[in-house]
C-alpha positions in Angstrom: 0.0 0.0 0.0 2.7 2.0 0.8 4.2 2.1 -2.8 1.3 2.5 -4.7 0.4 5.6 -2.1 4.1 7.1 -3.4 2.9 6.0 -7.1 -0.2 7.9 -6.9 1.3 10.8 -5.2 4.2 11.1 -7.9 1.4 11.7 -10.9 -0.2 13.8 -9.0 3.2 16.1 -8.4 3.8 15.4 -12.1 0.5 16.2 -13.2 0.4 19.4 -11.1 3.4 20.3 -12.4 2.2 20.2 -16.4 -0.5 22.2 -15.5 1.6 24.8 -13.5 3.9 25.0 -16.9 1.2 25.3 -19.1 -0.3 28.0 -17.2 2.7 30.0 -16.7 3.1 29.5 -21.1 -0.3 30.6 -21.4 -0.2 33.9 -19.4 3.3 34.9 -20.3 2.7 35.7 -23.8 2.7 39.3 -25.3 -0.7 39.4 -26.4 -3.4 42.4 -25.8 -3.7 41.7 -22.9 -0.8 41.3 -21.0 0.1 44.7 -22.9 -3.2 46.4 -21.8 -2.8 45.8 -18.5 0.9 46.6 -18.5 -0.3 50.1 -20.1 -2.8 51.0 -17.5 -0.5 49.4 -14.7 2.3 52.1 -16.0 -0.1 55.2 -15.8 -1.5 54.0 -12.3 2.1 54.0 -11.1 3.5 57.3 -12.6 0.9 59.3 -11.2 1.3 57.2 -8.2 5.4 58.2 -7.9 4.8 61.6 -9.0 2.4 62.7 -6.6 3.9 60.2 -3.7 1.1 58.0 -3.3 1.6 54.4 -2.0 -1.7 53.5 -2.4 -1.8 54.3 -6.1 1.0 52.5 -7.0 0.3 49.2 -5.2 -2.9 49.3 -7.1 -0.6 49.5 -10.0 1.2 47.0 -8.6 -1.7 43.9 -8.5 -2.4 44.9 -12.2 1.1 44.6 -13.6 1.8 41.1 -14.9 5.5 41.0 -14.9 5.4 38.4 -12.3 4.3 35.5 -14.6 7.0 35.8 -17.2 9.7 35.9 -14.5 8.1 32.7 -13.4 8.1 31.0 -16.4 11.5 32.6 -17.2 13.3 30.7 -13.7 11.3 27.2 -14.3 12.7 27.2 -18.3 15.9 27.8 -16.9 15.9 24.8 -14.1 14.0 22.4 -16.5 15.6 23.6 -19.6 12.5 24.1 -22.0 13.6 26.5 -24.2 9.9 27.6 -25.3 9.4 28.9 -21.6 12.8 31.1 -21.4 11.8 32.6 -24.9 8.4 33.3 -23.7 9.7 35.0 -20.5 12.5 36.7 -21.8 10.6 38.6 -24.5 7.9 39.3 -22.2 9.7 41.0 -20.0 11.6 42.8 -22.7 9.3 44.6 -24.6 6.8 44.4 -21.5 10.1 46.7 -20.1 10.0 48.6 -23.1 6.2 49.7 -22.8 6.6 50.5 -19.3 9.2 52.5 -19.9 7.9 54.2 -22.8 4.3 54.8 -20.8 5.4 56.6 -18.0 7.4 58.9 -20.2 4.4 59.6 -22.0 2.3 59.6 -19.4 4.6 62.6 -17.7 5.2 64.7 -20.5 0.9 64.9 -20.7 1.0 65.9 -17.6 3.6 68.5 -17.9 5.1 67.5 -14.0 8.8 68.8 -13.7 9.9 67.1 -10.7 9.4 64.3 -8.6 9.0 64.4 -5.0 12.3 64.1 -3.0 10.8 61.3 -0.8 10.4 59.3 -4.1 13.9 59.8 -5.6 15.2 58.8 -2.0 13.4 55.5 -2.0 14.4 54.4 -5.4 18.1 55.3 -5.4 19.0 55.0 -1.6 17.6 51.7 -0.4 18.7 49.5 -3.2 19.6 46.5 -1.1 16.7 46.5 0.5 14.3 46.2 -3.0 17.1 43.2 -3.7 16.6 41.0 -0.9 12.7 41.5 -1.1 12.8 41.0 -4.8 14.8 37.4 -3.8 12.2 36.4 -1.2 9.4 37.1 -3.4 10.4 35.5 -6.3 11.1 31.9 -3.4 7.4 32.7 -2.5 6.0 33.5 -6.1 7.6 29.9 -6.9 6.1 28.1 -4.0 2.4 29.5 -5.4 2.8 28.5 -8.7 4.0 25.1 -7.5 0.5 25.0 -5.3 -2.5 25.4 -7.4 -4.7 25.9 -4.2 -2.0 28.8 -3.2 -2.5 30.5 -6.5 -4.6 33.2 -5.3 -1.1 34.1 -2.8 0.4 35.4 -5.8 -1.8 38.6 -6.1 0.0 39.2 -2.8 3.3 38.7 -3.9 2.8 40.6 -7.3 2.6 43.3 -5.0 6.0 42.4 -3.2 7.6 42.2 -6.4 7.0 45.8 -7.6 9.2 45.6 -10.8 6.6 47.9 -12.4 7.4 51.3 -10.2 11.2 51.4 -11.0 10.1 51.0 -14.6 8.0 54.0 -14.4 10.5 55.6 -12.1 12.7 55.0 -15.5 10.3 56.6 -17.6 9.7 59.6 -15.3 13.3 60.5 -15.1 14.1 60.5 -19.1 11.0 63.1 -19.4 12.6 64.9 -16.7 15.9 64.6 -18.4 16.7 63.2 -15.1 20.0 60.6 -16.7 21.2 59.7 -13.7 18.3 58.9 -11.7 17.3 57.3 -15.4 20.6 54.6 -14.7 19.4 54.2 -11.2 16.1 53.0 -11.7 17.4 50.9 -14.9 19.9 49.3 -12.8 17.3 48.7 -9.3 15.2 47.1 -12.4 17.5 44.4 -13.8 18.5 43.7 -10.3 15.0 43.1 -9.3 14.6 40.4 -12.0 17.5 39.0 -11.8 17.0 38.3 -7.9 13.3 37.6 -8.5 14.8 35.0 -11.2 17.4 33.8 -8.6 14.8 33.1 -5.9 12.4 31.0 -7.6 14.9 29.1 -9.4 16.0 28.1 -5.7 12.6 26.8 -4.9 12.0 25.0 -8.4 15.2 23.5 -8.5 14.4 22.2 -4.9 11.1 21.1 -6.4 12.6 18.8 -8.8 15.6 17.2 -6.7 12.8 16.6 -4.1 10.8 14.8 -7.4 13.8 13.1 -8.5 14.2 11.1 -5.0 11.0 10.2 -4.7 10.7 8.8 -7.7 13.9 7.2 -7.2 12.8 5.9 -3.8 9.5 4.7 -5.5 11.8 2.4 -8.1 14.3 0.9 -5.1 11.2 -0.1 -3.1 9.5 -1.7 -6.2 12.7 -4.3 -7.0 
């Protein structure tokens, strides 16, 4: 009884696991949608950063969805499908791009000229701090994706993530011919992925090894 318990439990982890790759497939592509709601998640958090509101831009923050194609990015790279990194890599590109390209537009219709000095501070001073949160978020946006009863955890951790207010921090500073503080929120930006990237690849790649021995302890027991 005991083996066929393990049997059972491996297709379930397996099957659990095609669905969680097909889903992250499915919502990671550049389609109208994702680029919609990447739009309208851009305005919400320039006027958000320019007028200092934290409210604002965590509601910009649930309707961004950056989060996916970082996820589907990191479990490409530990299972080594190469339809899943192509998927996440040019989402997040030209998802990047938009953002970017948003909030400029979205400030120059505005006519601001400056953004509040509590803003600036927050973006360019507590770097490390956006790092390590960007890590931890990325172990727990993982763990959700892995849990299909957990899913609904990762509005909460789309708002951890917050890749999309550097991006309109970025886009904010080149209207404001702003270069430097342009670099600043560029650089906060690729660090963010690349941790968020770093942190769910930890919790796949712990995902699979864990996989591996059970099915390997499932093979021993049945000889």
């Amino acid at each position: 009884m005991g083996i066929i318990k393990k049997v059972a439990q491996n297709i379930i982890v397996k099957t659990e696991l095609t669905i969680t790759v097909d889903r992250l497939l499915k919502e990671s592509k550049f389609t109208f949608n994702f680029f919609f709601l990447l739009t309208v998640s851009a305005v919400i958090a320039t006027i958000g950063l320019l007028n200092n509101n934290t409210a604002v831009i965590i509601g910009a923050m649930i309707i961004a969805p950056l989060l996916t194609p970082l996820l589907c990015l990191s479990m490409g790279v530990m299972a080594m499908k190469k339809k899943m990194i192509v998927y996440g890599v040019s989402s997040l590109f030209f998802g990047s791009a938009v953002g970017v390209a948003t909030a400029y537009l979205t400030t120059a219709l505005l006519g601001r000229t400056a953004l509040p000095l509590e803003v600036i501070d927050l973006y360019t001073v507590h770097q490390f701090e956006f790092i390590l949160i960007a890590f931890l978020t990325g172990m727990a946006g993982a763990f959700s994706s892995l849990n299909p009863k957990r899913s609904e955890q990762l509005i909460g951790v789309a708002i951890a993530v917050a890749l999309i207010p550097p991006l309109s921090f970025a886009g904010i500073s080149l209207a404001l011919s702003e270069q430097q503080l342009f670099q600043d929120s560029i650089i906060l930006f690729t660090l963010s992925i690349l941790s968020t990237s770093l942190g769910a690849m930890v919790v796949y790649a712990a995902h699979f090894v864990r996989n591996q021995l059970d099915a390997s302890e499932v093979k021993v027991e049945t000889k």
